[in-house]
mmCIF entry with sequence, helices, sheets and N, C-alpha, C, O atoms, coordinates in Angstrom:
data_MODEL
# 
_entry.id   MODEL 
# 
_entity.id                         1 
_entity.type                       polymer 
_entity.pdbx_number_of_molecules   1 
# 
_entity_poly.entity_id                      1 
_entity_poly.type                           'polypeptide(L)' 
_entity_poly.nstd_linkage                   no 
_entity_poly.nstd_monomer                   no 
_entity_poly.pdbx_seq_one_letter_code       
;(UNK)(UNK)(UNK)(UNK)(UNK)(UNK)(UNK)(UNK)(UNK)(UNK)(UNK)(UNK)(UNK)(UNK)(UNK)(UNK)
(UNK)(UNK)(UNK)(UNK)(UNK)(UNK)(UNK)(UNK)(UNK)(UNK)(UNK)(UNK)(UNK)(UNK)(UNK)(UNK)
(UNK)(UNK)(UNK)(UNK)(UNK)(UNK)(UNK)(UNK)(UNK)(UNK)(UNK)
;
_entity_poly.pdbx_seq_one_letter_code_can   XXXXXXXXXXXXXXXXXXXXXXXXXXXXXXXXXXXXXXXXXXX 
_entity_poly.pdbx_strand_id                 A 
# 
loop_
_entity_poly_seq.entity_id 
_entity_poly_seq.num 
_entity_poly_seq.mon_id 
_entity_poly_seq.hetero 
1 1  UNK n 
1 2  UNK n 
1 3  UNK n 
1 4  UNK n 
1 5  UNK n 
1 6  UNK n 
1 7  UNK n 
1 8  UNK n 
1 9  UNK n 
1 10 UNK n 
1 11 UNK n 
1 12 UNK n 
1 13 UNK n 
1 14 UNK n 
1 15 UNK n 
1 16 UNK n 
1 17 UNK n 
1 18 UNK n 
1 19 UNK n 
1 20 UNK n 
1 21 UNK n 
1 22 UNK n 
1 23 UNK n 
1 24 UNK n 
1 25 UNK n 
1 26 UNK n 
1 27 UNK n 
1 28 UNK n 
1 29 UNK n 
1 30 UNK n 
1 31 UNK n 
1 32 UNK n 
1 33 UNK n 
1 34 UNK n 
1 35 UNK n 
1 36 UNK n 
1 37 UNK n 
1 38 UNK n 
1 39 UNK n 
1 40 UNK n 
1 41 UNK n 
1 42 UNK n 
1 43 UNK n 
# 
_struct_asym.id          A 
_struct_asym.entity_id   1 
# 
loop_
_struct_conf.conf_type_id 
_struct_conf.id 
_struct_conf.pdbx_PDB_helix_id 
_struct_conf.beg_label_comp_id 
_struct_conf.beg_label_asym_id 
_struct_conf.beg_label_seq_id 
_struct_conf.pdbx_beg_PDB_ins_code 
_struct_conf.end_label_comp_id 
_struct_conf.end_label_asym_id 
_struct_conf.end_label_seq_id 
_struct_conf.pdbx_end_PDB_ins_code 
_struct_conf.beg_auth_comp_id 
_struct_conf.beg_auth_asym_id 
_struct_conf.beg_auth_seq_id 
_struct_conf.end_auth_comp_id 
_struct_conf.end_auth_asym_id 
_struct_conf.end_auth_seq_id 
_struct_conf.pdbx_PDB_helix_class 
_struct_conf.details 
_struct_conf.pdbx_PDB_helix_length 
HELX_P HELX_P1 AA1 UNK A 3  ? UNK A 5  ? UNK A 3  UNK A 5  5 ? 3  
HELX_P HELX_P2 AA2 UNK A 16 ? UNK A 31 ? UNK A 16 UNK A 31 1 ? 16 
HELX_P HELX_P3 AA3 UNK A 37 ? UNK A 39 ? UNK A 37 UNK A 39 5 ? 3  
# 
_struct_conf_type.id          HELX_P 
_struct_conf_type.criteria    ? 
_struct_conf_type.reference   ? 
# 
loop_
_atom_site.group_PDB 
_atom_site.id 
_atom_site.type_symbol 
_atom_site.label_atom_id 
_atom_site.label_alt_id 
_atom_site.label_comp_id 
_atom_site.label_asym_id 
_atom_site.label_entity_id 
_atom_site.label_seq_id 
_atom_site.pdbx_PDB_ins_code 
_atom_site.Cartn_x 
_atom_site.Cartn_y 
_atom_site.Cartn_z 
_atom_site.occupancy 
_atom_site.B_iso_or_equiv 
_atom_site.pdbx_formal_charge 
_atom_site.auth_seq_id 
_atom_site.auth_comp_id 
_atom_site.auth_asym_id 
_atom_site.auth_atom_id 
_atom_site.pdbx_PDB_model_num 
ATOM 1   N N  . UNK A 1 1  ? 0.800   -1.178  0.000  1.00 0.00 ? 1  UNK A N  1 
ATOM 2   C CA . UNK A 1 1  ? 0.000   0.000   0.000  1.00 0.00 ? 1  UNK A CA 1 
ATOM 3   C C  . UNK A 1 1  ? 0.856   1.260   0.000  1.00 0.00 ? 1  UNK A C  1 
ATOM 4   O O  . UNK A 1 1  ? 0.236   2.281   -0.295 1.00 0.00 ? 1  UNK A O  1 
ATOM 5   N N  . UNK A 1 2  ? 1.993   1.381   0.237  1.00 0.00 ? 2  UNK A N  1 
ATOM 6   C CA . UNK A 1 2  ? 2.803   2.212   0.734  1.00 0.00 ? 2  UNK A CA 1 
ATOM 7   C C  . UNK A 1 2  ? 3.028   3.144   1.647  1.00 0.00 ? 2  UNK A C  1 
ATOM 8   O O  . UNK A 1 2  ? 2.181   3.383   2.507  1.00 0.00 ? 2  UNK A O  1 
ATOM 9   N N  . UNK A 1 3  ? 4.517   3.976   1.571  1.00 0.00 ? 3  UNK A N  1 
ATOM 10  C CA . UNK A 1 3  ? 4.331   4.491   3.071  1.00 0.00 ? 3  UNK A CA 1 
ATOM 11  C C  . UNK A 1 3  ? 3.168   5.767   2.946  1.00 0.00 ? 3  UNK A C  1 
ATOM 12  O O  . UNK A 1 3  ? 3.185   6.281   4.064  1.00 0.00 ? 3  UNK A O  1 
ATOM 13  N N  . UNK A 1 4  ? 2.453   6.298   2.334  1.00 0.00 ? 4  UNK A N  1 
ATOM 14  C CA . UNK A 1 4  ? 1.828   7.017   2.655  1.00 0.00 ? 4  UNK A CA 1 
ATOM 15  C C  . UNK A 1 4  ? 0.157   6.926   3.464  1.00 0.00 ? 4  UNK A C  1 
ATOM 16  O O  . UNK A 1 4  ? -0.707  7.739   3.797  1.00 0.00 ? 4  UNK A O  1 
ATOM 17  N N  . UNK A 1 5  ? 0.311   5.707   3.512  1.00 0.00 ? 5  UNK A N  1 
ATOM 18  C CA . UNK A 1 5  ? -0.579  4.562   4.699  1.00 0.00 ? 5  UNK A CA 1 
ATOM 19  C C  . UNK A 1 5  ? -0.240  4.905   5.834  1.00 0.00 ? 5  UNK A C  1 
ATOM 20  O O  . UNK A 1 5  ? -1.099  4.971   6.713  1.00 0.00 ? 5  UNK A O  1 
ATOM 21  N N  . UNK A 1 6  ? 0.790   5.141   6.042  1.00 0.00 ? 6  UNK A N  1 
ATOM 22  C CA . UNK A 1 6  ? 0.941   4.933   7.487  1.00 0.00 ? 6  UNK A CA 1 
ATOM 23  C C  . UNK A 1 6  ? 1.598   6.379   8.368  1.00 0.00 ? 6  UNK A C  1 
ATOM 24  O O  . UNK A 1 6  ? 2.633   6.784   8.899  1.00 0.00 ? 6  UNK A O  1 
ATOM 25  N N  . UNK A 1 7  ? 0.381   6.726   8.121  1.00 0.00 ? 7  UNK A N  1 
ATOM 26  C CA . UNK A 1 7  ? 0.309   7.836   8.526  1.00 0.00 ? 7  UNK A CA 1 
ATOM 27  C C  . UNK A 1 7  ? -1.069  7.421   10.142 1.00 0.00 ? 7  UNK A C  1 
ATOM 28  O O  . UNK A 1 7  ? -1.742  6.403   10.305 1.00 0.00 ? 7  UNK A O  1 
ATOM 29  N N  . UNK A 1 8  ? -0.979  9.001   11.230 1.00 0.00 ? 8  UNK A N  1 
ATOM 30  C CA . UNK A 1 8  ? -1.694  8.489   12.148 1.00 0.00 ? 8  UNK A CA 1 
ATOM 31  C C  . UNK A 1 8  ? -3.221  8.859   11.798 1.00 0.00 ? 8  UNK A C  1 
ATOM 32  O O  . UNK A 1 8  ? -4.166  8.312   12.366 1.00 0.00 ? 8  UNK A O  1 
ATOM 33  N N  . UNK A 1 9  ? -3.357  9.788   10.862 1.00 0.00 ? 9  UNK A N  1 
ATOM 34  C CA . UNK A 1 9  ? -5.127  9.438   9.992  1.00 0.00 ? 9  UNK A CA 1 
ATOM 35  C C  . UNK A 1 9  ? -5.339  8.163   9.304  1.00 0.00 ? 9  UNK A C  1 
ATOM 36  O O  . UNK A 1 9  ? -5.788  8.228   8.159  1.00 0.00 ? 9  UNK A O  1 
ATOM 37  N N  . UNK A 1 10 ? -5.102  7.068   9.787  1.00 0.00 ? 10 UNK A N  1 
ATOM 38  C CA . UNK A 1 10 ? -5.885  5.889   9.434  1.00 0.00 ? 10 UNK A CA 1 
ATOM 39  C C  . UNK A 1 10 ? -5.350  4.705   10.677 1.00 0.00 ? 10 UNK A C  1 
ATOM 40  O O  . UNK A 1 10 ? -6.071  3.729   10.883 1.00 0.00 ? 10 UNK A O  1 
ATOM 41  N N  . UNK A 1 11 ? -4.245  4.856   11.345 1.00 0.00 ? 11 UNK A N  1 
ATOM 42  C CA . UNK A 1 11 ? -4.203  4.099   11.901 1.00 0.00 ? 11 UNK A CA 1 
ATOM 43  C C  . UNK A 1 11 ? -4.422  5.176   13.659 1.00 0.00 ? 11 UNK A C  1 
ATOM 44  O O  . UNK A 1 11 ? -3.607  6.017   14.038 1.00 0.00 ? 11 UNK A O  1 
ATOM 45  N N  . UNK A 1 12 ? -5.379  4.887   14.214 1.00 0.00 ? 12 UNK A N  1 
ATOM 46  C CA . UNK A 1 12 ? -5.607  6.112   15.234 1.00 0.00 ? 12 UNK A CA 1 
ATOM 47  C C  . UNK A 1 12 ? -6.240  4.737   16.828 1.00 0.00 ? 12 UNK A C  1 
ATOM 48  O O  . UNK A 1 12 ? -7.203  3.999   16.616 1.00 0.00 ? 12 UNK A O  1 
ATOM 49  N N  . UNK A 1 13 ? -5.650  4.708   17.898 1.00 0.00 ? 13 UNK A N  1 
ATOM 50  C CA . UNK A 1 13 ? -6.976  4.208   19.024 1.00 0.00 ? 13 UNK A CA 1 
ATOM 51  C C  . UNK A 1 13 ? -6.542  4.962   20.393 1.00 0.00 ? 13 UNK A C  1 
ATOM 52  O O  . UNK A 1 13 ? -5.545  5.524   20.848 1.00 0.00 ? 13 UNK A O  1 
ATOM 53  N N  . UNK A 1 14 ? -7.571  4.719   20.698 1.00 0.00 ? 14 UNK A N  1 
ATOM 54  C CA . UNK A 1 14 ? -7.888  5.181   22.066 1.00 0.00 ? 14 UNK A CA 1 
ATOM 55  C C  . UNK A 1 14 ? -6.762  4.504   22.773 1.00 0.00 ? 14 UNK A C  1 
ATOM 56  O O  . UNK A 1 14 ? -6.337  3.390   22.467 1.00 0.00 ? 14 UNK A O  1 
ATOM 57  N N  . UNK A 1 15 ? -6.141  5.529   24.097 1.00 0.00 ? 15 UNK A N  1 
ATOM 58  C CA . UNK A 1 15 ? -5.294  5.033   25.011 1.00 0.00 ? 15 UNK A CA 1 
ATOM 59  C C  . UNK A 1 15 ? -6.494  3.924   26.216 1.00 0.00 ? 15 UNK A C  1 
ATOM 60  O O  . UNK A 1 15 ? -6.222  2.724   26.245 1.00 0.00 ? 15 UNK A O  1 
ATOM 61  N N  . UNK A 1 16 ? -7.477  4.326   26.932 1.00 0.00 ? 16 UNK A N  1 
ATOM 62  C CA . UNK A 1 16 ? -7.796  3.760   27.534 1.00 0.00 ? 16 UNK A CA 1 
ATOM 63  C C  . UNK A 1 16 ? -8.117  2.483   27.108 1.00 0.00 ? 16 UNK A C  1 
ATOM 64  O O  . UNK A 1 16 ? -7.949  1.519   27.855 1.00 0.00 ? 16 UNK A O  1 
ATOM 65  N N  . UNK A 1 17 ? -8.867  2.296   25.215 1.00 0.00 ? 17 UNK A N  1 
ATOM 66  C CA . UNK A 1 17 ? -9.042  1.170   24.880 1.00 0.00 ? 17 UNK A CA 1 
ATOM 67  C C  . UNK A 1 17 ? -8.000  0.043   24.697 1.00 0.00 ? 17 UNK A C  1 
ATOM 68  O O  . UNK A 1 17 ? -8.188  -1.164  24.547 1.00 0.00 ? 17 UNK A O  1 
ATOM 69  N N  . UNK A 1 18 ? -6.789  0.794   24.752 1.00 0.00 ? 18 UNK A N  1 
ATOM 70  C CA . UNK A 1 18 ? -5.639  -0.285  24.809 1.00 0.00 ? 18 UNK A CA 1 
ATOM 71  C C  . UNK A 1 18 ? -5.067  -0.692  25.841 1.00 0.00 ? 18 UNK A C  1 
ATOM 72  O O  . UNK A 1 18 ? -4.324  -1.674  25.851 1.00 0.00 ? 18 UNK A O  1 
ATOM 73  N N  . UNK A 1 19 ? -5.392  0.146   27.027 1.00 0.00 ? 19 UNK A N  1 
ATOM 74  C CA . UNK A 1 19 ? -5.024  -0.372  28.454 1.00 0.00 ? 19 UNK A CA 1 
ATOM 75  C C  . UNK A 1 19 ? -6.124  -1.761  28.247 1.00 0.00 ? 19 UNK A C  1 
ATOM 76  O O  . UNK A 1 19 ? -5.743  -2.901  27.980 1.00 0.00 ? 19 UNK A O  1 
ATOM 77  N N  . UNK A 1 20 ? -7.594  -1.318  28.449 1.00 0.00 ? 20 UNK A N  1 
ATOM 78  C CA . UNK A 1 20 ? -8.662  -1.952  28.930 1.00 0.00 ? 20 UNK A CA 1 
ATOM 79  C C  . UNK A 1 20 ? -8.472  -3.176  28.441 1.00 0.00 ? 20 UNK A C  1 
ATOM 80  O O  . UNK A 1 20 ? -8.827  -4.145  29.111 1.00 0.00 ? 20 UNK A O  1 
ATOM 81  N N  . UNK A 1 21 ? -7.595  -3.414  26.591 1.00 0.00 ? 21 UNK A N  1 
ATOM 82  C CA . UNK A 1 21 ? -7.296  -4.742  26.335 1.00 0.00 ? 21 UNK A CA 1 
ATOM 83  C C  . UNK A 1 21 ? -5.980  -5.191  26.747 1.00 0.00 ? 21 UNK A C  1 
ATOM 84  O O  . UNK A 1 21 ? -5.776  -6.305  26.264 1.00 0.00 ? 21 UNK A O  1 
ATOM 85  N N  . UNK A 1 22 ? -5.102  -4.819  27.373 1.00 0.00 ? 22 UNK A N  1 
ATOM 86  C CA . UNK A 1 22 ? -3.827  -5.019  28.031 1.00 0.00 ? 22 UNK A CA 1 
ATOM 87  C C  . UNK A 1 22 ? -4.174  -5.960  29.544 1.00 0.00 ? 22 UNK A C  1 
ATOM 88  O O  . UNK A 1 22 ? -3.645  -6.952  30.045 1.00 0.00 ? 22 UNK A O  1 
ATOM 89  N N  . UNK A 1 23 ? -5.538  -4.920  30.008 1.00 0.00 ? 23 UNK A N  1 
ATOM 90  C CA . UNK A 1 23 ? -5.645  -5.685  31.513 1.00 0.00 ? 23 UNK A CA 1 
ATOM 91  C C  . UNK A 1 23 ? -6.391  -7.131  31.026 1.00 0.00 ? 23 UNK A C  1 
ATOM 92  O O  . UNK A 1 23 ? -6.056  -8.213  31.507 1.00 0.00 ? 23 UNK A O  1 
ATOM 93  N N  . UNK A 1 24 ? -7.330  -7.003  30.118 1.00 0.00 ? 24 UNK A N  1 
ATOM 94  C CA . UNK A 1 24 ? -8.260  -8.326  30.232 1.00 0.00 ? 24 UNK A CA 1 
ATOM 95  C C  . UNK A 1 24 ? -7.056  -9.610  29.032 1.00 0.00 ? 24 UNK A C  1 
ATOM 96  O O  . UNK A 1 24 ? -7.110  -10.837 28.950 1.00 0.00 ? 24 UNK A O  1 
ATOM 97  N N  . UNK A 1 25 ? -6.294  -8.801  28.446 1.00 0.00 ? 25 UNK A N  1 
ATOM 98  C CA . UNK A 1 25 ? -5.346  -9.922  28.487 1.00 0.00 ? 25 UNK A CA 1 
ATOM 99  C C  . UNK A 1 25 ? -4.128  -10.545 29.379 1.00 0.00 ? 25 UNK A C  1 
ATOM 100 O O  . UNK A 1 25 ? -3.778  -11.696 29.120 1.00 0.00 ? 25 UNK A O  1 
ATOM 101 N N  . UNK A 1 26 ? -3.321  -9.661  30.655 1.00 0.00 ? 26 UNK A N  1 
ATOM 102 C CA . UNK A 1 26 ? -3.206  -10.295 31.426 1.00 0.00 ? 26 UNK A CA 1 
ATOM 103 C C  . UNK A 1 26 ? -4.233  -10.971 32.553 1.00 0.00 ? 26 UNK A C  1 
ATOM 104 O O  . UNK A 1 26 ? -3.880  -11.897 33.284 1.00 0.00 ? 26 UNK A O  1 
ATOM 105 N N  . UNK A 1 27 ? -5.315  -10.479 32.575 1.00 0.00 ? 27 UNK A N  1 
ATOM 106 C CA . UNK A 1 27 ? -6.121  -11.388 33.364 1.00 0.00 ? 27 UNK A CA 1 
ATOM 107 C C  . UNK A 1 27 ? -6.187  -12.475 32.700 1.00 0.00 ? 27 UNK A C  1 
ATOM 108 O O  . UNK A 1 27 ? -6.003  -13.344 33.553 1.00 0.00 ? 27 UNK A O  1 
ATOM 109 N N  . UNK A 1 28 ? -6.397  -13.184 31.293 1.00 0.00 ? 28 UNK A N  1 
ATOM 110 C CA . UNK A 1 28 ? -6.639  -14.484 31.081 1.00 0.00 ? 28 UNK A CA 1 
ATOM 111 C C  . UNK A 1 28 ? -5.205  -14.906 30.930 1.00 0.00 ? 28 UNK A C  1 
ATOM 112 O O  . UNK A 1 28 ? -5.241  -16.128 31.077 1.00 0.00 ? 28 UNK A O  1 
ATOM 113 N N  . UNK A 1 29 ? -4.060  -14.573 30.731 1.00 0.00 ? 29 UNK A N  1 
ATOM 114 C CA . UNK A 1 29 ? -2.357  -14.996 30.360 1.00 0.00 ? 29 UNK A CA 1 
ATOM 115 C C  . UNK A 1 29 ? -2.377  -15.826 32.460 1.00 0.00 ? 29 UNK A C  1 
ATOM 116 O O  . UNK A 1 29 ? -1.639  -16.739 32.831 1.00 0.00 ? 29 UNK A O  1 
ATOM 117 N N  . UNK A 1 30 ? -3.299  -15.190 33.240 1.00 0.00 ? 30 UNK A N  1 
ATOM 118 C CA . UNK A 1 30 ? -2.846  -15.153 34.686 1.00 0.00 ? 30 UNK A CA 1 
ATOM 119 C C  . UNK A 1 30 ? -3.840  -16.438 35.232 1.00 0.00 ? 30 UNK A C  1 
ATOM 120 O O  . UNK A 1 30 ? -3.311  -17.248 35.994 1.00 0.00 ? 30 UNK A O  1 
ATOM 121 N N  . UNK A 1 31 ? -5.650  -16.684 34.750 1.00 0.00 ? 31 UNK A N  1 
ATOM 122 C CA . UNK A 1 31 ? -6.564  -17.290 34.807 1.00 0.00 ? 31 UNK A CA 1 
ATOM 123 C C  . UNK A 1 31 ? -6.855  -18.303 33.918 1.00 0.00 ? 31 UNK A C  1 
ATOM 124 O O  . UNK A 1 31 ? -7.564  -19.255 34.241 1.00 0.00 ? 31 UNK A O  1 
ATOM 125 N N  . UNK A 1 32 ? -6.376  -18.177 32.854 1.00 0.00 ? 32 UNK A N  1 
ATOM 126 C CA . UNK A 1 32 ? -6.803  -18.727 31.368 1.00 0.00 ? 32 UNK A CA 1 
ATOM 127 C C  . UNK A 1 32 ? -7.881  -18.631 30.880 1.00 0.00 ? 32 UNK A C  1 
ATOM 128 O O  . UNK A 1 32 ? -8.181  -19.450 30.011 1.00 0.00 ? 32 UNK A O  1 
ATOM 129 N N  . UNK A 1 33 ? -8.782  -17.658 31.246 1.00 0.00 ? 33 UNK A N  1 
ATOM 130 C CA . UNK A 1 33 ? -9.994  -17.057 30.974 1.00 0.00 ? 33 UNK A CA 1 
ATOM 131 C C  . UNK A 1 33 ? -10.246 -15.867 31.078 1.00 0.00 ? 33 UNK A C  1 
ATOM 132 O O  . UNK A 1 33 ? -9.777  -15.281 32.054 1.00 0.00 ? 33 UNK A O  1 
ATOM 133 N N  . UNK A 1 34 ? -10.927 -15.250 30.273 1.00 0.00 ? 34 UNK A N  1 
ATOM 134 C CA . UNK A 1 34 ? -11.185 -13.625 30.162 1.00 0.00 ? 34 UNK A CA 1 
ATOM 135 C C  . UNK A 1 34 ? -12.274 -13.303 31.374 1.00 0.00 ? 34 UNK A C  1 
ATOM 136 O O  . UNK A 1 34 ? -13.233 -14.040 31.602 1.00 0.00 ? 34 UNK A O  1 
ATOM 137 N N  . UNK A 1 35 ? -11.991 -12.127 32.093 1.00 0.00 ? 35 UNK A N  1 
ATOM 138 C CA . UNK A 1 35 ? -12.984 -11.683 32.629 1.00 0.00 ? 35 UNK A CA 1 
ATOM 139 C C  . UNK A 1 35 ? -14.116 -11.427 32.296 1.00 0.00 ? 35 UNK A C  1 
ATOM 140 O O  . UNK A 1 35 ? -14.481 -11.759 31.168 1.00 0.00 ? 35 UNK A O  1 
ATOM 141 N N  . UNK A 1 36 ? -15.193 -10.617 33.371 1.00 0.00 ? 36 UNK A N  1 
ATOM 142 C CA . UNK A 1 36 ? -15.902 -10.639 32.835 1.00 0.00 ? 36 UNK A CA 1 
ATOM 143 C C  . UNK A 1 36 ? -16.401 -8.931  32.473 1.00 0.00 ? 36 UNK A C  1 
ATOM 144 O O  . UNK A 1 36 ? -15.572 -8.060  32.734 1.00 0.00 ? 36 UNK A O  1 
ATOM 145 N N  . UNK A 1 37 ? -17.419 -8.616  32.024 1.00 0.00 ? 37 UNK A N  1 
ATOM 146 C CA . UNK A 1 37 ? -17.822 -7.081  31.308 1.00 0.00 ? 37 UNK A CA 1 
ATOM 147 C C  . UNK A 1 37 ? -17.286 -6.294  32.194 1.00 0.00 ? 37 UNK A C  1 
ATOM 148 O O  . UNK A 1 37 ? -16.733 -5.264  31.809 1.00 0.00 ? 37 UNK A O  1 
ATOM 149 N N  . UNK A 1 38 ? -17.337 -6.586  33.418 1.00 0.00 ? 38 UNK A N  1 
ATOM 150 C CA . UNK A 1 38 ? -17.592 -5.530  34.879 1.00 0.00 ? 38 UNK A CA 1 
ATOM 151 C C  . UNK A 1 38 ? -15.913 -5.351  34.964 1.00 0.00 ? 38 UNK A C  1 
ATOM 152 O O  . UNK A 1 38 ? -15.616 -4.661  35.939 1.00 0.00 ? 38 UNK A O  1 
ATOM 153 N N  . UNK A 1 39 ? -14.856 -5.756  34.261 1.00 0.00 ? 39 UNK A N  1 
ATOM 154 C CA . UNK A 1 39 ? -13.175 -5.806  35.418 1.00 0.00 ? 39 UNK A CA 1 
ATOM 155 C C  . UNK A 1 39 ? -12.425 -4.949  34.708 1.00 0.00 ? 39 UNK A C  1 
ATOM 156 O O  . UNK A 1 39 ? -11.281 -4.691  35.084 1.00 0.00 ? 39 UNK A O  1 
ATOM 157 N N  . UNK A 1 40 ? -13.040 -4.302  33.411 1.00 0.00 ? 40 UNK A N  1 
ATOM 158 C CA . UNK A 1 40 ? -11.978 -3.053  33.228 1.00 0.00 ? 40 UNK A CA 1 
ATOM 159 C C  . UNK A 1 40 ? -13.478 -2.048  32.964 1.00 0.00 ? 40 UNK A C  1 
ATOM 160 O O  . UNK A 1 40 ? -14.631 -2.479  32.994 1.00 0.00 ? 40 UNK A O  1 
ATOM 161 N N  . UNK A 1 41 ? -13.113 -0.846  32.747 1.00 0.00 ? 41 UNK A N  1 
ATOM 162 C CA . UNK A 1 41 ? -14.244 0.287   32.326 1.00 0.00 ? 41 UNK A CA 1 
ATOM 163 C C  . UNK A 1 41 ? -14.421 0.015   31.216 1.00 0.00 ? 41 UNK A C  1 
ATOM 164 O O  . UNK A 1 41 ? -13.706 -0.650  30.467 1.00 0.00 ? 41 UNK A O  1 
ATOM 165 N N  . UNK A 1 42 ? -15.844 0.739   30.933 1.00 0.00 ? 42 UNK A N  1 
ATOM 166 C CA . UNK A 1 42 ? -16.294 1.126   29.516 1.00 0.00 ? 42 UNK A CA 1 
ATOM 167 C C  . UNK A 1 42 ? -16.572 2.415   29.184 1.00 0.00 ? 42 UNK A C  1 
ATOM 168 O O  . UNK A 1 42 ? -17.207 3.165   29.925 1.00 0.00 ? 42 UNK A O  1 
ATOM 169 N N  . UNK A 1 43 ? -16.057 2.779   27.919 1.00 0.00 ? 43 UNK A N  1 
ATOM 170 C CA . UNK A 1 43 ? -15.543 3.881   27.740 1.00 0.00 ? 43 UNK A CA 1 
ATOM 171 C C  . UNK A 1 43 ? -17.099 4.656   26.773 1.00 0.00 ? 43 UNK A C  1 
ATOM 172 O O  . UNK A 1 43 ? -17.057 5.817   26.365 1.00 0.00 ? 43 UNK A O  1 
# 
């Protein structure tokens, strides 16, 4: 596609949404199961 793809107008996320998937993936790396709706926020 080239480099003018990769720019941060198309590739863009939320900081909290990448914590929120950081925690519910060490919770299952720690449980072997994902939590549940309630163990990180919703944004």
């Amino acid at each position: 596609m080239g480099e003018e793809w990769l720019t941060n107008q198309w590739f863009r996320f939320g900081a909290s949404s990448l914590l929120n998937d950081l925690l519910m993936q060490r919770q299952k790396l720690s449980t072997g199961r994902y939590s549940g709706p309630d163990y990180v926020t919703v944004d």
